[in-house]
C-alpha positions as CSV (number, residue, x, y, z in Angstrom):
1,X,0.0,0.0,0.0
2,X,2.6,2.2,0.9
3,X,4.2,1.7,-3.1
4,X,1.2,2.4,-4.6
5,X,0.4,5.6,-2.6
6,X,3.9,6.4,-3.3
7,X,3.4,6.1,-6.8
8,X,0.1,8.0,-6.6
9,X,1.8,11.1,-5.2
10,X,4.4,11.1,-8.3
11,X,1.7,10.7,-10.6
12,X,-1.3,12.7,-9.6
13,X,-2.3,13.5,-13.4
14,X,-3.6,9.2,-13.2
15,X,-5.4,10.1,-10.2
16,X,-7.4,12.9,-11.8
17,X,-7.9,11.0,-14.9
18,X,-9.2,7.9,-13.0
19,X,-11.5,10.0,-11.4
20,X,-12.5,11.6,-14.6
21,X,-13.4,8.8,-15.9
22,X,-15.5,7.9,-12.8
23,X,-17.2,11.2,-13.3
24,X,-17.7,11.0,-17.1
25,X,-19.2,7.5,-16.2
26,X,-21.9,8.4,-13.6
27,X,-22.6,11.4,-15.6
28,X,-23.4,9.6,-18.9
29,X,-25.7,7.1,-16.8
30,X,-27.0,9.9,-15.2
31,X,-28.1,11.7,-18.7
32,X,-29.2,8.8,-20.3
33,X,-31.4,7.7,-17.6
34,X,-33.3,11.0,-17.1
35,X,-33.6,11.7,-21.2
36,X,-37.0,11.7,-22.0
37,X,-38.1,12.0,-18.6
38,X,-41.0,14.5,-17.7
39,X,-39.7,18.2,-17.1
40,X,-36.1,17.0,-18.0
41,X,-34.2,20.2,-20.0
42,X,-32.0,19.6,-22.4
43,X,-31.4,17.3,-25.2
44,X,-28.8,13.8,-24.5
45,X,-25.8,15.0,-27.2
46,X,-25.5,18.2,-25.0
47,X,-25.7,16.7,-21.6
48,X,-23.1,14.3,-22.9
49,X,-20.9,17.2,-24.1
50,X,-21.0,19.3,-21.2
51,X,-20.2,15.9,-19.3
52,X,-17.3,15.4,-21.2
53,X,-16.0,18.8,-21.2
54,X,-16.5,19.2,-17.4
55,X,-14.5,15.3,-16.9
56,X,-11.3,16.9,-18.9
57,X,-11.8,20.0,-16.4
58,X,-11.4,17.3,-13.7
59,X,-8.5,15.8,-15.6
60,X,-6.4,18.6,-15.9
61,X,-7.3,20.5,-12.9
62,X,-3.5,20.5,-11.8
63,X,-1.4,21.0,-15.0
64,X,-3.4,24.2,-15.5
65,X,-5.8,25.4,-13.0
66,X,-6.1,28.6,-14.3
67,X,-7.3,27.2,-17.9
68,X,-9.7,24.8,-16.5
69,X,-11.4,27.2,-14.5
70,X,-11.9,29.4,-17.4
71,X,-13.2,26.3,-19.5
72,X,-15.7,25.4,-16.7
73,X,-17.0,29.4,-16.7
74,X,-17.4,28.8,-19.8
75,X,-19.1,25.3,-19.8
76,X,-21.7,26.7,-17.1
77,X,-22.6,29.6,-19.3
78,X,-23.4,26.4,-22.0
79,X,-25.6,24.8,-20.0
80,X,-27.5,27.8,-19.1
81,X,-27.9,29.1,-23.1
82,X,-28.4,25.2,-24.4
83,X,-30.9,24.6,-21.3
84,X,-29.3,21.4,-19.8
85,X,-30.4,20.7,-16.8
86,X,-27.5,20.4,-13.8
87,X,-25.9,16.7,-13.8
88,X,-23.4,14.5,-11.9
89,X,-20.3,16.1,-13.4
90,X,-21.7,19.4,-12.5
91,X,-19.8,18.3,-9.1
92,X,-16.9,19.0,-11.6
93,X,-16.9,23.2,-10.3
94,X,-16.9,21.8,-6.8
95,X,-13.3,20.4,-7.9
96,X,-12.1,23.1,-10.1
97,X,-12.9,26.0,-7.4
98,X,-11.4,23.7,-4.8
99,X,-8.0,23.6,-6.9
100,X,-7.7,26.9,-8.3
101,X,-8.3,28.6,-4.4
102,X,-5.5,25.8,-3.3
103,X,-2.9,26.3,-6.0
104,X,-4.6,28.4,-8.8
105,X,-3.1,32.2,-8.7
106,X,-5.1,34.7,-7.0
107,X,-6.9,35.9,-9.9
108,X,-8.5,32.7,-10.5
109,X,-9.0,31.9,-6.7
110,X,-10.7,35.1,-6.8
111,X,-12.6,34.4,-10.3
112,X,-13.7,30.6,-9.1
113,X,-15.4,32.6,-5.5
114,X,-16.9,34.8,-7.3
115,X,-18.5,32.3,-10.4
116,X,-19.2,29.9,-7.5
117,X,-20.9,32.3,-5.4
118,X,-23.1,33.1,-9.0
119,X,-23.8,29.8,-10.0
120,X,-26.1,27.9,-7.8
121,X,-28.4,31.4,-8.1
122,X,-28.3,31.4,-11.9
123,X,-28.9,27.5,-11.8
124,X,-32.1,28.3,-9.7
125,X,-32.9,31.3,-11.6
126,X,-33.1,29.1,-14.8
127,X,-34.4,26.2,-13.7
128,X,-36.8,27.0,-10.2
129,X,-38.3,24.4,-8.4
130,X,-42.1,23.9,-9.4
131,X,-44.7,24.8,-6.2
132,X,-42.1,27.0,-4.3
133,X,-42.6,30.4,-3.2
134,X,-40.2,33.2,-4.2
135,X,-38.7,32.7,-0.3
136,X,-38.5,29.1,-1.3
137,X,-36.2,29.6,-4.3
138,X,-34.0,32.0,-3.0
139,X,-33.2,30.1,0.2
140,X,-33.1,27.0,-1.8
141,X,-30.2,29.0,-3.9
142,X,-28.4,29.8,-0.4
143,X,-28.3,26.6,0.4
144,X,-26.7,25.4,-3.1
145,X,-24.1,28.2,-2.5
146,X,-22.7,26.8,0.7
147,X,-21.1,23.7,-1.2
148,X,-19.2,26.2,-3.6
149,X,-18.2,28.3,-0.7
150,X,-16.9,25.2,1.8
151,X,-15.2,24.5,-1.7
152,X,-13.1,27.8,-2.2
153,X,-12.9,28.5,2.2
154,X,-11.4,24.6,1.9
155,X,-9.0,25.1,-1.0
156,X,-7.5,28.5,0.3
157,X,-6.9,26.9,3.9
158,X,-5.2,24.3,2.3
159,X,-2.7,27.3,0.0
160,X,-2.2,28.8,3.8
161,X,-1.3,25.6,5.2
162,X,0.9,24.8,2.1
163,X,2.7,28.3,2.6
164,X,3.3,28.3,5.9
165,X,4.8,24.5,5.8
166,X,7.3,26.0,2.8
167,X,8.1,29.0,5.5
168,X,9.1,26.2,7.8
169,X,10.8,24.5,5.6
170,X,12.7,27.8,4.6
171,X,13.3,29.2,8.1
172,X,14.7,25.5,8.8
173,X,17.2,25.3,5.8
174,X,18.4,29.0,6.9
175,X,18.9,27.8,10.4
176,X,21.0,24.8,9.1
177,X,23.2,27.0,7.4
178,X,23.9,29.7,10.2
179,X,24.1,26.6,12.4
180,X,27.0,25.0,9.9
181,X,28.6,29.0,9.4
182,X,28.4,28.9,13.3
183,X,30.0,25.9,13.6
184,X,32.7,26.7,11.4
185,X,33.6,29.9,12.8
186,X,33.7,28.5,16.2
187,X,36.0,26.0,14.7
188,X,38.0,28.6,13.2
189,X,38.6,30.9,16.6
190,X,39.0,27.8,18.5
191,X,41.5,26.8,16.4
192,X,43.1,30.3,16.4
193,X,42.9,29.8,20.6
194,X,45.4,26.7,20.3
195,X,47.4,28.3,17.9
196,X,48.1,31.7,20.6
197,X,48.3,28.5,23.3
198,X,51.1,26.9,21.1
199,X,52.8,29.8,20.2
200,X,53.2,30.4,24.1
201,X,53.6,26.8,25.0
202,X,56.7,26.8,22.6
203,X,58.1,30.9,22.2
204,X,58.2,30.1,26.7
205,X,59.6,26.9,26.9
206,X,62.4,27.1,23.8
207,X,63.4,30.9,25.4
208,X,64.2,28.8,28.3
209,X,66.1,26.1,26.5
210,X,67.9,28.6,24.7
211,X,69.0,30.7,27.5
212,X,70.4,27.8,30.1
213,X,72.2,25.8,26.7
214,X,73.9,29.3,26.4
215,X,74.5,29.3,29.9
216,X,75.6,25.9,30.1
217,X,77.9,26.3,27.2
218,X,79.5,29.3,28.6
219,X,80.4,27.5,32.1
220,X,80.8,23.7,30.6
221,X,84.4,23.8,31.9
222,X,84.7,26.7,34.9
223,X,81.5,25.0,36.8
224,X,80.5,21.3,35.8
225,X,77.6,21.1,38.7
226,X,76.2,24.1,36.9
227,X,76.0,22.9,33.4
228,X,74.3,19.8,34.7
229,X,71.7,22.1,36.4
230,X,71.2,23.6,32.9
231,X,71.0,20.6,31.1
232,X,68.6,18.9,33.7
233,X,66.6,22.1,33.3
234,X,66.4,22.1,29.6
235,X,65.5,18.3,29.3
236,X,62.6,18.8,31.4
237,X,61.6,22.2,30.1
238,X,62.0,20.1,26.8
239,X,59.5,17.4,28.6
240,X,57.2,19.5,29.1
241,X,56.9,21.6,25.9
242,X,56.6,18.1,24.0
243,X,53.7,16.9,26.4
244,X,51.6,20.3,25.7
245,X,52.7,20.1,22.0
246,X,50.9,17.0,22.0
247,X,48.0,17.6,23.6
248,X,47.7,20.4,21.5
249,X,48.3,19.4,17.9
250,X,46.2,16.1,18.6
251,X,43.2,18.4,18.9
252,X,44.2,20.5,15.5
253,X,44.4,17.1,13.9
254,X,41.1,15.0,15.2
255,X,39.1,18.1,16.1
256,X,38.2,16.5,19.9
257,X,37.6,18.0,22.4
258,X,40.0,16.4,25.8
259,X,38.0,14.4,28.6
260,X,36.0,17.2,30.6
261,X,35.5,19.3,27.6
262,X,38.3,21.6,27.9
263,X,41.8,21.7,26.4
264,X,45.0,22.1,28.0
265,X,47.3,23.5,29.5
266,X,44.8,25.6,31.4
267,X,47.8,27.1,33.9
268,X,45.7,30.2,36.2
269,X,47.3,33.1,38.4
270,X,48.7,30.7,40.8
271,X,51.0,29.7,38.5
272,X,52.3,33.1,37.7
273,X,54.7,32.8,40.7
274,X,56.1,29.3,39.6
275,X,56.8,30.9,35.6
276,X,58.4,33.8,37.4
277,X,60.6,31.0,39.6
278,X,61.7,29.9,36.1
279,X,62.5,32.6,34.8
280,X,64.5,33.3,37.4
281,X,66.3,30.2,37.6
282,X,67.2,30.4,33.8
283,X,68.9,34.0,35.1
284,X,66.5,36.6,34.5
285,X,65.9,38.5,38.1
286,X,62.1,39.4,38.5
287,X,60.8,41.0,41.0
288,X,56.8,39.9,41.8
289,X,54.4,41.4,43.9
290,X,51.1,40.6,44.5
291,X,48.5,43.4,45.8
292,X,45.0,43.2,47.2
293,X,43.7,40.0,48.5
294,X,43.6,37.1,45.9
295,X,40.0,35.3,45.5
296,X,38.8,33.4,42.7
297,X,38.8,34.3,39.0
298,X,37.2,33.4,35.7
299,X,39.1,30.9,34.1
300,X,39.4,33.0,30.8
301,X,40.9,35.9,32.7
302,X,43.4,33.7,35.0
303,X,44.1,32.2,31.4
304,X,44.4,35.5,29.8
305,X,46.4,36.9,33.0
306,X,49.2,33.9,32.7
307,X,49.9,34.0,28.7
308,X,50.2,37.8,29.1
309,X,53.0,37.6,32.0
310,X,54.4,34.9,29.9
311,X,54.4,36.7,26.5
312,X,56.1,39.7,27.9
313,X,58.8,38.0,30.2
314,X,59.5,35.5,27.2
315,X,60.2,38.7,25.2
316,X,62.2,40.4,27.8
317,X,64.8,37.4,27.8
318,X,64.5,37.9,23.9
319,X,65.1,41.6,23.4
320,X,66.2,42.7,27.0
321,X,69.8,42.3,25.7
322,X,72.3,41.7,28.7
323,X,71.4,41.5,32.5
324,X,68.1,43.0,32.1
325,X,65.6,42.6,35.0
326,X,62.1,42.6,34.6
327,X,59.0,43.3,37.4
328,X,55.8,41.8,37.6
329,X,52.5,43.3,39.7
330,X,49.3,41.8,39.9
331,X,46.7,43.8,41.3
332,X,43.1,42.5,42.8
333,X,40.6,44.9,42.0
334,X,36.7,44.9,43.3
335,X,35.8,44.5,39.8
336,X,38.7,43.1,38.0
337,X,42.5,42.2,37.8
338,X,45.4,44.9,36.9
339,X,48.7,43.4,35.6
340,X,52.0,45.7,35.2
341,X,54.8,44.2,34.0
342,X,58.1,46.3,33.3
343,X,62.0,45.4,32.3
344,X,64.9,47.3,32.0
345,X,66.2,46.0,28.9
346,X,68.4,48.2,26.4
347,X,69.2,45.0,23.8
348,X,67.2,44.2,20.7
349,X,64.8,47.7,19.5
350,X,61.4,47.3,21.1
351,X,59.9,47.7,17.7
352,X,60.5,44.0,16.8
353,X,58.5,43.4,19.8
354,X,55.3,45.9,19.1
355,X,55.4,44.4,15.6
356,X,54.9,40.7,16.5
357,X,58.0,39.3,18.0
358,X,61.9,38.7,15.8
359,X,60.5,36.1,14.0
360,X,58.2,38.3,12.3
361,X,55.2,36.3,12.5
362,X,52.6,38.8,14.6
363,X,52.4,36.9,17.7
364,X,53.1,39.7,20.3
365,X,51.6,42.4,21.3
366,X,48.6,41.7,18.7
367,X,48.1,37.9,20.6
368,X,48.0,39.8,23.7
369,X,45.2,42.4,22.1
370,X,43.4,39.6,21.3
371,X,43.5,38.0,24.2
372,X,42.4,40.7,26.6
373,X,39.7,41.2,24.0
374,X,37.9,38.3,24.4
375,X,38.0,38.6,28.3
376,X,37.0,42.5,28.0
377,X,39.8,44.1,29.0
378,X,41.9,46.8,28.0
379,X,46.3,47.1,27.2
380,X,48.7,49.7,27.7
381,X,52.0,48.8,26.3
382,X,55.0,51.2,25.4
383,X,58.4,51.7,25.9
384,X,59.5,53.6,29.4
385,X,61.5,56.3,29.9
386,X,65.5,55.5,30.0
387,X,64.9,52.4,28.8
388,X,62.9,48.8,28.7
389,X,59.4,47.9,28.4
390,X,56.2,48.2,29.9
391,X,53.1,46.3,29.6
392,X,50.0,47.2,31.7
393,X,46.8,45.2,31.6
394,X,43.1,45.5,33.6
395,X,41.3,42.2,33.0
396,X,37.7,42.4,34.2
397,X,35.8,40.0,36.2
398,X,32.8,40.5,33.7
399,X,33.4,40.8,29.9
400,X,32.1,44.0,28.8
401,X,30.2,45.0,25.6
């Protein structure tokens, strides 16, 4: 059953011709059975031409609508001039006003109410009932209008429910796509997340390599026990850039999220003061302060607080030059978090720096914009008088807008 009502909806010009033929049967029955008959109107040839006529209306009601409506107008206005009397496939401009107010345009919706509304009156008009009163015909007339207008009120319910279906259907596809754009641009800025986390993981870590191999290169001979230190330091600094390398470049490559739904590393504030022992142990003094009394912070500003103090102590060992020292403040606000962090440094120009880092590739000061963007917050950087760096950040507790 559920094949052939299948094929029935692809092929809905057999159903209206099956049903055509239905009509075109009942109605020739019909005609030949009441010709001759007392007060019958109209001779059989007609009766059987406007029953033909009215079956093709049925036929091709929904290749053109528009057409058969005309055609049935105009095969009602027939019957009236050629006197033959209403039949079976008179139940043909039932159908036709039906189709035309479903999926007709709105001229012919319009043209199919308004003949409908005429016909059962002209039908009376023409041929009244014997032994009624003039109040008898016309509310016999009203009451043959209501099947044309059920008709038409049935058929334009049905192009309302057909329209707003489609607007579903439209609003739905338009929601897919937004959803997918969504999608992808939350792919994309996630992805450009773990690349800022990567370029910090590794710009950190290899600074630090870099600086106790030089160290331990320049003491190999004068102090063993310190060249061993160095190396120790830059195997596991090495260690642990490799781990968060990992971690990080499996989720560029399968697109997963870790266990607990969050990536890593997720280091916070607390872990400010162990970065600043590093530093210091790989010979950069710093000086770190904490003021106001610590309590709990979003995790995208702790985040935001840590990469910053990383970035700019990473680029102090970079382009500090020669015993530079660098200071690091973190300030608890009511409503937010204020970083300063200064150095001394008269090596490499600052300008590398404010442009992106030496390598050139725009991962400074325009990561750390971006950073304290998404959080809400707002930068300061610039050189300082006589010399060095300074960097001064207020990270709100609330992202504003």
């Amino acid at each position: 059953m559920q094949r052939l009502y299948d094929f029935l909806r692809r092929h809905p010009m057999w159903v209206d011709g099956f049903w055509a033929l239905v009509l075109l049967g009942l109605s020739s029955v019909s005609a030949s059975s009441l010709n001759g008959a007392p007060n019958h109107h109209g001779s059989l040839p007609a009766a059987l031409g406007v029953s033909v006529v009215l079956s093709v209306v049925v036929a091709l009601r929904r290749r053109m609508p528009e057409k058969m409506v005309l055609l049935a107008a105009a095969t009602g206005i027939a019957q009236l001039v050629l006197d033959v009397e209403t039949t079976v496939a008179d139940f043909a401009m039932l159908v036709i006003i039906y189709t035309v107010a479903a999926i007709g345009t709105r001229w012919a919706s319009r043209f199919a109410l308004a003949g409908g509304m005429c016909a059962a009156a002209l039908a009376q008009f023409r041929w009244p009932q014997q032994h009624a009163s003039v109040l008898g015909q016309i509310a016999i007339a009203v009451f043959q209008t209501v099947p044309f207008a059920l008709a038409w009120v049935l058929g334009d319910s049905m192009r309302t429910r057909r329209a707003y279906f489609a607007q579903l259907e439209e609003r739905a596809a338009r929601l897919e796509k937004e959803r997918e754009a969504q999608a992808k641009v939350a792919v994309a800025a996630e992805r450009a997340r773990i690349a800022r986390e990567l370029h910090d993981v590794v710009a950190h870590n290899v600074s630090v390599m870099v600086v106790q191999a030089d160290g331990a290169a320049y003491v190999l001979d004068a102090a063993p026990d310190q060249a061993k230190k160095a190396l120790e330091t830059i195997s596991s600094t090495g260690r642990q850039a490799l781990a968060e390398m990992r971690r990080l470049l499996g989720v560029l490559r399968t697109g997963e999220h870790q266990e607990g739904g969050e990536y890593v590393p997720q280091p916070d504030v607390e872990q400010i003061e162990e970065l600043v022992e590093q530093c210091r142990s790989s010979g950069l003094p710093v000086d770190f302060r904490v003021e106001g009394t610590p309590r709990p912070l979003p995790s995208g500003v702790e985040l935001t607080a840590y990469r910053i103090v990383q970035e700019a102590l990473t680029n102090t060992r970079k382009h500090g030059g020669a015993n530079a020292g660098a200071s690091v403040r973190l300030v608890y606000f009511d409503d937010g978090l204020g970083l300063l962090v200064e150095d001394d440094g008269k090596g490499a120009p600052h300008e590398l720096y404010e442009e992106g880092g030496a390598d050139g590739q725009g991962h400074g000061l325009i990561g750390m914009r971006e950073r304290i963007g998404m959080v809400g917050g707002t930068l300061d950087a610039g050189p300082r008088p006589g010399g060095g760096f300074r960097i001064s950040a207020l990270l709100p507790l609330k992202p504003t807008h």
